[in-house]
C-alpha positions as CSV (number, residue, x, y, z in Angstrom):
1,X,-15.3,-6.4,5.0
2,X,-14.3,-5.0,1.9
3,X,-11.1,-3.5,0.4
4,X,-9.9,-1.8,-2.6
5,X,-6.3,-2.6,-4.2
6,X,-4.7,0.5,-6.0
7,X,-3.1,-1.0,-9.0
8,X,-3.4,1.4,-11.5
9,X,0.2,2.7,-11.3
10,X,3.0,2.0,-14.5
11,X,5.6,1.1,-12.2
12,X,8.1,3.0,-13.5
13,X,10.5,2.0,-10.5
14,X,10.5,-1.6,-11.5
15,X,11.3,-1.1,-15.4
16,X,11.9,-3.4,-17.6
17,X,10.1,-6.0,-15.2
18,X,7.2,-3.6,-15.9
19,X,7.7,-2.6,-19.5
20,X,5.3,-5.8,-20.4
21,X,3.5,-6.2,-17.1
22,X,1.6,-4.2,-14.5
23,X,3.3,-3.9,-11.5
24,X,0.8,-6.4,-9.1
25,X,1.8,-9.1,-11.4
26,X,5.5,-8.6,-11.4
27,X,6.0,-12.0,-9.4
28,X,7.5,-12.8,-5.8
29,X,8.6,-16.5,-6.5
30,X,5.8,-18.4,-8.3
31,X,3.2,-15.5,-7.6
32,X,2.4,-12.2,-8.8
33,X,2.4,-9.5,-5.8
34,X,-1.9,-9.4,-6.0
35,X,-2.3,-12.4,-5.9
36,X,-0.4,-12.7,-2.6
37,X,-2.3,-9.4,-1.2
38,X,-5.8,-11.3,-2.3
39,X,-4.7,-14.4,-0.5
40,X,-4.0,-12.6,2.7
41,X,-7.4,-10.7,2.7
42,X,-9.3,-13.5,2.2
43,X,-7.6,-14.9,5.3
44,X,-8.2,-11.9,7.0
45,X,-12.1,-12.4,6.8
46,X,-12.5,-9.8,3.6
47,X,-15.2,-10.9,1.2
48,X,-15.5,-8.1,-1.5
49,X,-12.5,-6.3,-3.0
50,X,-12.7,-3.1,-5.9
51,X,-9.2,-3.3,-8.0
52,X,-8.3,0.0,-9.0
53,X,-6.7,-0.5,-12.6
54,X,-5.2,1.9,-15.0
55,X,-2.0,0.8,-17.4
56,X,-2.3,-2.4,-18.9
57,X,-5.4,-3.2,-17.0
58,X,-6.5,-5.6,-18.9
59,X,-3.8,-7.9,-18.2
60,X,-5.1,-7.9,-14.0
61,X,-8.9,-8.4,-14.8
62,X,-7.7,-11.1,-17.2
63,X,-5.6,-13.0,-14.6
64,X,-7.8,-12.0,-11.2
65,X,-11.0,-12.5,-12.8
66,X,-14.3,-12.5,-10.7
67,X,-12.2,-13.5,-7.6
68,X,-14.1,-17.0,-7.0
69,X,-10.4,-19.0,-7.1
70,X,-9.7,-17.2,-4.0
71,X,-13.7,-17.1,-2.6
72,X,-13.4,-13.7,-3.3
73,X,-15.9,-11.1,-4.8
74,X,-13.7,-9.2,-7.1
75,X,-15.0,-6.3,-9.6
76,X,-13.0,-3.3,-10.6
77,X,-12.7,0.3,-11.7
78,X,-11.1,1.6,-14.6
79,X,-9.1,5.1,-14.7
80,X,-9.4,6.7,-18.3
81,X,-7.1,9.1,-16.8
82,X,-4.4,8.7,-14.3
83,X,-5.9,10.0,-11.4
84,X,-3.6,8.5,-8.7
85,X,-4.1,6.7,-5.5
86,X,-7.1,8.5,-4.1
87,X,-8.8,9.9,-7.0
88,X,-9.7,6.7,-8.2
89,X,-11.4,6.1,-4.8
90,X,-14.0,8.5,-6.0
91,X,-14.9,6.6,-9.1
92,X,-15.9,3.8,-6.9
93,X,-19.5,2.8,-6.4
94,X,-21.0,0.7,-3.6
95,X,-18.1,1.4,-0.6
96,X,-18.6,0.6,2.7
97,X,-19.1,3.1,5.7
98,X,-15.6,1.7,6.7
99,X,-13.1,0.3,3.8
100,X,-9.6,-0.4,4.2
101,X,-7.3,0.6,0.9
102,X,-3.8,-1.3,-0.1
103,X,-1.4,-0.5,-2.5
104,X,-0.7,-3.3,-5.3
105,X,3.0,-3.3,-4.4
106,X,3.5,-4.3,-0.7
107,X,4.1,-7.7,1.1
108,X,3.2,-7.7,4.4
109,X,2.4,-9.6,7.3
110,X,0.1,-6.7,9.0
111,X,-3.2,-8.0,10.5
112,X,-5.8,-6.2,8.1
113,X,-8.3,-7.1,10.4
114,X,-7.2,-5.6,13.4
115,X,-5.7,-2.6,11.8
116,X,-10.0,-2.1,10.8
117,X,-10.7,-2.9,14.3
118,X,-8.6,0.2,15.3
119,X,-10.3,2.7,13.3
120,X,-13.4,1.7,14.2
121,X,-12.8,1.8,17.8
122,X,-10.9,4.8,17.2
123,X,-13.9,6.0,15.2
124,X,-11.5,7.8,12.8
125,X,-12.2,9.5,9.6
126,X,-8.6,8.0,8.5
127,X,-6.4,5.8,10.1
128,X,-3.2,5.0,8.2
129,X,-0.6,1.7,8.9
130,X,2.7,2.1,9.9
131,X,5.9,1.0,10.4
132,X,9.3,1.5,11.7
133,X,11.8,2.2,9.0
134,X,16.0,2.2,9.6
135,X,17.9,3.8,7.4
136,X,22.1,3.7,7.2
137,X,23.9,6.7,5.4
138,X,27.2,5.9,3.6
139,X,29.3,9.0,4.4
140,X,30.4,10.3,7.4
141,X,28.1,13.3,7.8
142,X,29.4,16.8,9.3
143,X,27.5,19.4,11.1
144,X,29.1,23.1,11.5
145,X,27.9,25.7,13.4
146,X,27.5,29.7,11.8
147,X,31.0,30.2,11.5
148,X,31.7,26.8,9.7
149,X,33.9,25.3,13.0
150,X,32.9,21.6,12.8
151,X,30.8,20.9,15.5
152,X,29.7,17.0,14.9
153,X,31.6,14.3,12.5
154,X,29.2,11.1,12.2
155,X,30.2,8.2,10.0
156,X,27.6,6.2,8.5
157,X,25.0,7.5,10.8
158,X,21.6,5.5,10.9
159,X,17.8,7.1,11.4
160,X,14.9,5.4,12.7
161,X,11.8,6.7,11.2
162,X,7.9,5.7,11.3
163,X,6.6,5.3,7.5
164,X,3.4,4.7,5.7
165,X,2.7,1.1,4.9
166,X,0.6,1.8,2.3
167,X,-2.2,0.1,3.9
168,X,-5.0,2.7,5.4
169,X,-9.0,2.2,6.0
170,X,-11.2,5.2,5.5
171,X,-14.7,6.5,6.2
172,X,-16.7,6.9,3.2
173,X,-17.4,10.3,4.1
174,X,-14.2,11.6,3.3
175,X,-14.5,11.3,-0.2
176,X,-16.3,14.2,-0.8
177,X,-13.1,15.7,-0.3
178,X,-11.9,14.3,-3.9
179,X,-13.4,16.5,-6.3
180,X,-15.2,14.4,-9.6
181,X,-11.9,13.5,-12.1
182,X,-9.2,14.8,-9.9
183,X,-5.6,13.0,-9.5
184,X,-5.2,13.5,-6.0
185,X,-2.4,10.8,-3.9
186,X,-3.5,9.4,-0.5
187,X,-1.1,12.1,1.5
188,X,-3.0,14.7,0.5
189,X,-6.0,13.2,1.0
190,X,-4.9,12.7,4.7
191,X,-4.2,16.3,4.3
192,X,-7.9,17.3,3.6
193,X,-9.3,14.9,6.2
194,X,-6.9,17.0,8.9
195,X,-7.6,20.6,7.7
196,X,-11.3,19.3,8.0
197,X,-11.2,19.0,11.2
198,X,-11.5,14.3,11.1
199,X,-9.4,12.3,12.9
200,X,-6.5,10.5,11.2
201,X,-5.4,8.0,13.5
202,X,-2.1,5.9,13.3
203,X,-2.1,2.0,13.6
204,X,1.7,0.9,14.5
205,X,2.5,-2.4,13.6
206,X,5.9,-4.5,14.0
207,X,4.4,-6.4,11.1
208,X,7.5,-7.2,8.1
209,X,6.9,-4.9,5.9
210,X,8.5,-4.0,2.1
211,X,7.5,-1.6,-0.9
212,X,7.9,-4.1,-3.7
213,X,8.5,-0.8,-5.7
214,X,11.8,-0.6,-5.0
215,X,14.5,-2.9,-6.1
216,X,16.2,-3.1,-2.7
217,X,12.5,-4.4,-1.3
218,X,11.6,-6.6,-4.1
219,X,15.1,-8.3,-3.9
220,X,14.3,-9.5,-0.3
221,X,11.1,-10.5,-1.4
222,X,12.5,-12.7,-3.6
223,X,14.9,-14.1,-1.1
224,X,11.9,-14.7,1.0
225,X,9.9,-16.5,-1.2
226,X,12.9,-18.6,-2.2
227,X,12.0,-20.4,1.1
228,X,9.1,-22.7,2.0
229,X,8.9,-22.0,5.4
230,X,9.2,-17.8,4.7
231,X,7.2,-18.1,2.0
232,X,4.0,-19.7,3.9
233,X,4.1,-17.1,6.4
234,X,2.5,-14.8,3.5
235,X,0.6,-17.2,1.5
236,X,-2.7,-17.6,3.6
237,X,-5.2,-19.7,2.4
């Protein structure tokens, strides 16, 4: 199987850890964020992965190399231009019919291989991971009605959402929908794949799930990896 790890973002959420580093090797504990994510694919049964790099690239090809530590295949593609998550996709030689794509920021637990086994079952165009989310609002919210008599009062509400792990596999065939050069994210790729007419399919998982971006996310990750037992639960050899 074969994946491709978007790392070509500056990170700009995690500043200053970012100012000197790329965001995949801002650490979690005693390892950088990729080098977790490559651990876990190798487990997974993953053989080749394509790192998409772009800001300080140089540093990740320096510290991943050609993958062998891990029994991995690794090469990479280099963006001259920012061309975000999917438009680098399209500088990519070599892909699979089927390839799964993971962001360089996320710790998770999700079964990579299953989640391919889904879309292939599925025989989706697109299938994407996701997750359920809970979010807690610090006010008390208020609701009026058209002439501005209050008609709820909710303290501290909370939402239950489903949200995009980052994680997705893809057909090759919907690449075409990138045109040559352009910055173009992963929504509106999904976008194109729908208007098409292909079938985007969406993998649920209970899986523990946290966008390392943010400093709430990378906190916990820390807290995490502060413990053996946590920490070997994503460390997969």
């Amino acid at each position: 199987m074969q994946a491709v790890i978007l790392a070509g973002g500056k990170g700009t959420r995690l500043r200053p850890f970012t100012t000197s580093l790329p965001k995949p090797l801002v650490p979690v504990g005693d390892y950088p964020i990729i080098e977790i994510v490559l651990r876990q694919l190798r487990h997974f049964g993953f053989s080749e992965v394509i790192i998409s790099t772009g800001h300080l690239a140089e540093l990740i090809e320096a510290y991943c190399g050609d993958g062998r530590r891990w029994r991995l295949r690794i090469r990479y593609v280099r963006e001259d231009k920012p061309l975000s998550t999917a438009g680098a996709l399209r500088l990519i030689r070599g892909l699979r019919r089927d390839f799964l794509t993971i962001n360089g920021d996320v710790l998770t637990k999700l079964d990579f291989r299953a989640l391919c086994d889904f879309h292939r079952q599925a025989m989706a165009s697109a299938t994407v991971a996701v997750c359920e989310r809970r979010t807690v609002v610090d006010f008390g919210t208020i609701r009026l009605d058209g002439d501005d008599r209050l008609a709820a009062y909710v303290e501290k509400p909370s939402y239950r959402y489903l949200v995009s792990m980052g994680v997705n596999v893809f057909d090759r065939e919907v690449l075409r929908l990138i045109r040559p050069e352009e910055a173009l994210g992963i929504p509106d790729l999904i976008a194109r794949v729908r208007g098409a007419g292909g079938c985007v399919m969406g993998y649920r998982s209970r899986a523990d799930w946290l966008d390392i971006g943010r400093l709430d996310d990378y906190q916990t990750a820390q807290d995490i990896f502060s413990s053996p037992r946590r920490r070997a639960q994503y460390l997969r050899r």
